[in-house]
C-alpha positions as CSV (number, residue, x, y, z in Angstrom):
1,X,138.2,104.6,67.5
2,X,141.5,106.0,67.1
3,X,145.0,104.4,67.6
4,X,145.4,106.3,71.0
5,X,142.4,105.2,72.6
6,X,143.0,101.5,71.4
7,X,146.5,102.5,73.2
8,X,145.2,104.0,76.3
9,X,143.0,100.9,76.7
10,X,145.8,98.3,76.5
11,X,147.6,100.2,78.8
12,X,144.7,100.5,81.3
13,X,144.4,96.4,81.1
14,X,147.9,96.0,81.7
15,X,147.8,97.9,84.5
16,X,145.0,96.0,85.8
17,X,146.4,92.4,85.5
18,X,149.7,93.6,86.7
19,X,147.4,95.4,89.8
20,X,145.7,91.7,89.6
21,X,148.3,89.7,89.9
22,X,150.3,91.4,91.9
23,X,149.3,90.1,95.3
24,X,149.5,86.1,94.0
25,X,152.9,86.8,92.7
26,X,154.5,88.2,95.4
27,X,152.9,85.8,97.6
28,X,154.2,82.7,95.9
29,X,157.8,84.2,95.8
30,X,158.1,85.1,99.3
31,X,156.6,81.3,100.1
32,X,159.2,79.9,97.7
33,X,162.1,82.2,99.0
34,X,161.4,81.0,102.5
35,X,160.8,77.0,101.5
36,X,163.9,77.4,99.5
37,X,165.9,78.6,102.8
38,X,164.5,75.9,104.8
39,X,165.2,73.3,102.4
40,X,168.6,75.0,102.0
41,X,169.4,75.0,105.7
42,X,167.8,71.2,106.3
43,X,169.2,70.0,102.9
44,X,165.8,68.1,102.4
45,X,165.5,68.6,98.4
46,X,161.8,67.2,98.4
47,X,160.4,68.7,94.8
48,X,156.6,68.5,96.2
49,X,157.7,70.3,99.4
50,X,156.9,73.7,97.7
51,X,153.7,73.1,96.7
52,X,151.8,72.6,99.2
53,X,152.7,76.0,100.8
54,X,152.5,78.3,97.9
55,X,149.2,76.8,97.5
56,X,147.8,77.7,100.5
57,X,149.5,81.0,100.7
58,X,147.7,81.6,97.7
59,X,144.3,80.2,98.9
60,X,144.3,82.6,101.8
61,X,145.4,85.5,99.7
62,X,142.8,85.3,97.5
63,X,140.0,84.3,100.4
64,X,141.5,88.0,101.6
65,X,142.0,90.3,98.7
66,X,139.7,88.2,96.2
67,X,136.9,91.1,97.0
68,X,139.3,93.7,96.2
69,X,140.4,92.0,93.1
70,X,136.9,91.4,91.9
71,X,135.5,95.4,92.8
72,X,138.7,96.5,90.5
73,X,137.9,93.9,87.6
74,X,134.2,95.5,87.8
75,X,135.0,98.6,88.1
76,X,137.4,98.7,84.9
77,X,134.9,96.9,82.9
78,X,132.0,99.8,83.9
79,X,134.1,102.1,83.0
80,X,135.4,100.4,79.4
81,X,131.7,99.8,78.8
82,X,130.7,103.0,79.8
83,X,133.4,105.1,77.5
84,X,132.1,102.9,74.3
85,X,130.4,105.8,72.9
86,X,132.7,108.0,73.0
87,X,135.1,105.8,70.9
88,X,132.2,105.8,68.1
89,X,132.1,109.4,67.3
């Protein structure tokens, strides 16, 4: 195994948990952004008000893209497993 493909193969699992974690991320910003605003504009500062929201967002997203997210995990490991010979030779 050379250094490139030990390269190529970090870089292919970064891409994947950025790909990953995309949707949860930008899902809990846009939920905070928009608590944030209401709390702004309401001037209720209530810590625990966030929470609830973001984790719910979340729930949902993953109830919606959690297959997605699950056929790209499988299909990156099939194809890391599958290229293992070819990093033998």
């Amino acid at each position: 195994m050379t250094d490139t493909q030990v390269l190529e193969i970090a870089q292919n699992a970064m891409i994947m948990a950025s790909k990953l974690a995309m949707p949860l991320l930008l899902t809990a910003l846009l939920i905070g952004v928009f608590v944030s605003l209401i709390q702004t504009v309401t001037q209720i500062q209530e810590m625990t008000l966030s929470f609830v929201p973001k984790v719910v967002a979340i729930g949902l997203v993953l109830i919606f893209a959690g297959n997605w997210m699950l056929r790209e995990m499988v299909v990156f490991s099939q194809n890391l497993w599958g290229s293992i010979p070819s990093f033998a030779g």
